[in-house]
C-alpha positions as CSV (number, residue, x, y, z in Angstrom):
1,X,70.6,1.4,-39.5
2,X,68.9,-0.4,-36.6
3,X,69.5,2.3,-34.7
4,X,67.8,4.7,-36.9
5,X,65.1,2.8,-37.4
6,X,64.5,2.0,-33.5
7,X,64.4,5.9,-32.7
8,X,62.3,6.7,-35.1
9,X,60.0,4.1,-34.7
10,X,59.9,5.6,-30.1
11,X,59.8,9.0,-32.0
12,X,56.5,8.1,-33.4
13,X,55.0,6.3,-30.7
14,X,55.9,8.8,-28.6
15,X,54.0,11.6,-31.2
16,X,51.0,9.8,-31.4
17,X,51.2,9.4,-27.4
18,X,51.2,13.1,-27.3
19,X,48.8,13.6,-30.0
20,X,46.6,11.6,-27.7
21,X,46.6,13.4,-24.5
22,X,45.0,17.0,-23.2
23,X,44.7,18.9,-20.7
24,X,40.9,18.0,-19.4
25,X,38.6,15.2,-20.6
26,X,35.2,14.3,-20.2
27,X,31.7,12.3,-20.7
28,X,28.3,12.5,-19.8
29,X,26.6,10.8,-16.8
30,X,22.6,10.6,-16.2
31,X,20.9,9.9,-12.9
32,X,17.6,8.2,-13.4
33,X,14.9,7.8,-10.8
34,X,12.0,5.7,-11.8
35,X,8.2,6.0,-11.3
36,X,6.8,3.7,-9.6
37,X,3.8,3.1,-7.1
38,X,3.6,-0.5,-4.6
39,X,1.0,-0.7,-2.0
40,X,1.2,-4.0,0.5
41,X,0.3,-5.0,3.9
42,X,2.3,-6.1,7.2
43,X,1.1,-9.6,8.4
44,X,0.3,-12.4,7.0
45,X,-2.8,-14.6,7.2
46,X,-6.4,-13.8,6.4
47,X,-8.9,-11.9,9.4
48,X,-12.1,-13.5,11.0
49,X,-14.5,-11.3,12.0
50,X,-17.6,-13.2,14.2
51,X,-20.1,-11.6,16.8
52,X,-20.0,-12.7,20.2
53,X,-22.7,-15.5,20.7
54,X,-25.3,-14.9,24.1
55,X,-24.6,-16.1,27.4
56,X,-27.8,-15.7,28.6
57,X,-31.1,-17.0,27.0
58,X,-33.1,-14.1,25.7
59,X,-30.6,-12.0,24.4
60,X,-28.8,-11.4,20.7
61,X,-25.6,-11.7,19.2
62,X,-23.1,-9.2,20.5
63,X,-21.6,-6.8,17.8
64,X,-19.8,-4.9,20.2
65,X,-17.4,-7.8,21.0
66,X,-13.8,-8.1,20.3
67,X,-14.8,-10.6,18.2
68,X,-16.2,-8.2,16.4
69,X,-13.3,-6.4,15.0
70,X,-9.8,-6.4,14.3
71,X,-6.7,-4.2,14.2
72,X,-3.6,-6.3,13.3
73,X,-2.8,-5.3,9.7
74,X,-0.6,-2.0,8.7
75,X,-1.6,-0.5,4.9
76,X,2.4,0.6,3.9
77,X,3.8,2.0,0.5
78,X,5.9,3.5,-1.7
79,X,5.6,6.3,-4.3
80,X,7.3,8.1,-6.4
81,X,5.5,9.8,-9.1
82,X,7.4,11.2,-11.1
83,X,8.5,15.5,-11.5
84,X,5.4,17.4,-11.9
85,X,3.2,13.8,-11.4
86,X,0.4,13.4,-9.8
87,X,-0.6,12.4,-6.4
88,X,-1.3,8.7,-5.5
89,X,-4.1,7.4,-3.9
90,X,-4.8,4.0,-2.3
91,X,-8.6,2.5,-2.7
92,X,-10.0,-0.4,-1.2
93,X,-12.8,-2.9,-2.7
94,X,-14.3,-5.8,-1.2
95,X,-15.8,-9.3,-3.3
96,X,-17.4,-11.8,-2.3
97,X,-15.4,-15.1,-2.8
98,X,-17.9,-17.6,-2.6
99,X,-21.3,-15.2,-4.1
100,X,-23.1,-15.0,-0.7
101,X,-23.5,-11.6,0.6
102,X,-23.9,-10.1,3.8
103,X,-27.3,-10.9,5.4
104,X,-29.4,-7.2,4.7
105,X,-28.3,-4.8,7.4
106,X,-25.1,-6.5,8.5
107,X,-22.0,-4.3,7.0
108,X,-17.9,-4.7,7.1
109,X,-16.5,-1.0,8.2
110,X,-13.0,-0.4,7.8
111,X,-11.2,2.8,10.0
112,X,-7.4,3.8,8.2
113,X,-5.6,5.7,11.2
114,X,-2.6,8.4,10.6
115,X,0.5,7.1,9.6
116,X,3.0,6.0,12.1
117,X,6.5,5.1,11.7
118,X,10.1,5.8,10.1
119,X,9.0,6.4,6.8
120,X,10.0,9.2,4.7
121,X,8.5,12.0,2.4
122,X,4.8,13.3,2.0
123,X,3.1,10.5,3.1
124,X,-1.0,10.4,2.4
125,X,-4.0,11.3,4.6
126,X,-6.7,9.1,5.6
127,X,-9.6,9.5,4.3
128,X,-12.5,6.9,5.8
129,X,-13.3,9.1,9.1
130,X,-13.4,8.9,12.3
131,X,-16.3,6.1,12.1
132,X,-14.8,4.3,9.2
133,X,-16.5,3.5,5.9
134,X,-18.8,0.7,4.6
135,X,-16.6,-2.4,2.0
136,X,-18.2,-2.9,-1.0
137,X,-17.6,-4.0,-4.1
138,X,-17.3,-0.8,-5.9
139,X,-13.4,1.1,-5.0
140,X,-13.7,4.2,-2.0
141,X,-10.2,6.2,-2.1
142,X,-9.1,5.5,1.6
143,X,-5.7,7.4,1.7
144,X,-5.1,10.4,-0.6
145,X,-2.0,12.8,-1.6
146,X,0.3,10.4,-1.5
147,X,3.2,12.2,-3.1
148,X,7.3,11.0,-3.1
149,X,7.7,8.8,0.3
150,X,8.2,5.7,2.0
151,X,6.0,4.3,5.5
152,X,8.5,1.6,6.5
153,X,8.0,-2.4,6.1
154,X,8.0,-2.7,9.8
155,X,5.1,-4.8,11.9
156,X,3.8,-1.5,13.2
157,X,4.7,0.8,10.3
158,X,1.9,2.7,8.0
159,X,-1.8,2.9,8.9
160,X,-3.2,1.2,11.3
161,X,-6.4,-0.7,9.8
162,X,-9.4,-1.5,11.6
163,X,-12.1,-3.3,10.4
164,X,-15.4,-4.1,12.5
165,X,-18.1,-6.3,11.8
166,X,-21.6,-4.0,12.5
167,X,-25.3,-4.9,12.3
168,X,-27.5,-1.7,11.9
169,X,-30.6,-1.8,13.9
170,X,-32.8,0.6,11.5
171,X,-31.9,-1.7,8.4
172,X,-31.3,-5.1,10.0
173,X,-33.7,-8.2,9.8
174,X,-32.5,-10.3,12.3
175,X,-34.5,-13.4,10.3
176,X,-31.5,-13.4,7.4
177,X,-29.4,-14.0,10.0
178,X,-27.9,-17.7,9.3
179,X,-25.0,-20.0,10.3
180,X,-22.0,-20.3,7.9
181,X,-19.1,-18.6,6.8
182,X,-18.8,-15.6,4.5
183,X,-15.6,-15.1,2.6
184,X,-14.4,-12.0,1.1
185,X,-11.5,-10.7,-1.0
186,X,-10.2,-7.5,0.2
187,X,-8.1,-5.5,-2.4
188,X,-6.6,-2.7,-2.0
189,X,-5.0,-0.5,-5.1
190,X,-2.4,2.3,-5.3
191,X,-3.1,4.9,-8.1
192,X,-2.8,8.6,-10.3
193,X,-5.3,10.6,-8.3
């Protein structure tokens, strides 16, 4: 009677094993990308920007100096917008941190060069010139169709940013020219063009 009961007992474990097997099985898988848009900088630290003081009596301050400009900070980023999304862009705006503006006539310009690098994709195209455009405190698009890419976080990866202190003679009054610092907030903001 043991018996009996022990085979039938395998016979239906072995049944409902059967019952549970087939030939092919399956189950669904997505692959998500997300949507996302960063924009930072290589380098750390702030920039100083100061015309060259005379060496001789008689003469002015010295835009044209090294001084006067600086190239030591690489715009990089990342973007993916999405199938069928729109391009990116990347705009810069400049603020005054402490209220004083720049004496009449005396102007910040920023250059953005091509991208160079190891980055991947459809990277953007500069957009500020071959002169460079005037910082202010209303946003100017700097680097447009940015599409699905990468520039690289390296020291020397992205675009190459150049920023030079100018005084223009036509609009300049030498007389609001005054000792002190100036200290501004540069921001720069990746978006849906």
């Amino acid at each position: 009677m043991k018996k009996l009961s022990l085979v039938s007992v395998l016979i239906f474990f072995l049944a409902v094993v059967a019952s549970a097997q087939s030939e092919t099985v399956s189950h669904d898988l997505r692959v998500k990308f997300p949507t996302y848009a960063f924009v930072g900088l290589s380098g750390e630290g702030s920039i100083e920007l100061s015309p060259k003081a005379p060496d001789v009596a008689g003469e002015g301050l010295d835009f044209n100096s090294p001084s006067a400009s600086n190239s030591t900070k690489y715009l990089q980023y990342s973007s993916l917008p999405g199938k069928g999304g729109k391009n990116n862009r990347i705009s810069v705006s400049m603020t005054a941190a402490n209220s004083m503006a720049l004496p009449k006539g005396v102007t910040i310009l920023l250059k953005v060069e091509d991208y160079s690098g190891k980055g991947k994709g459809t990277l953007g195209t500069p957009s500020t010139g071959a002169e460079g455009i005037v910082l202010e405190k209303n946003g100017k698009a700097i680097v447009t169709g940015i599409k699905n890419c990468y520039t690289g976080t390296g020291s020397e990866e992205g675009h190459l940013l150049t920023y030079s202190l100018k005084m223009e003679d036509e609009t300049a009054s030498y007389e609001d020219l005054s000792t002190g610092d100036y200290d501004f907030t540069i921001t720069y903001t990746i978006e849906a063009e």
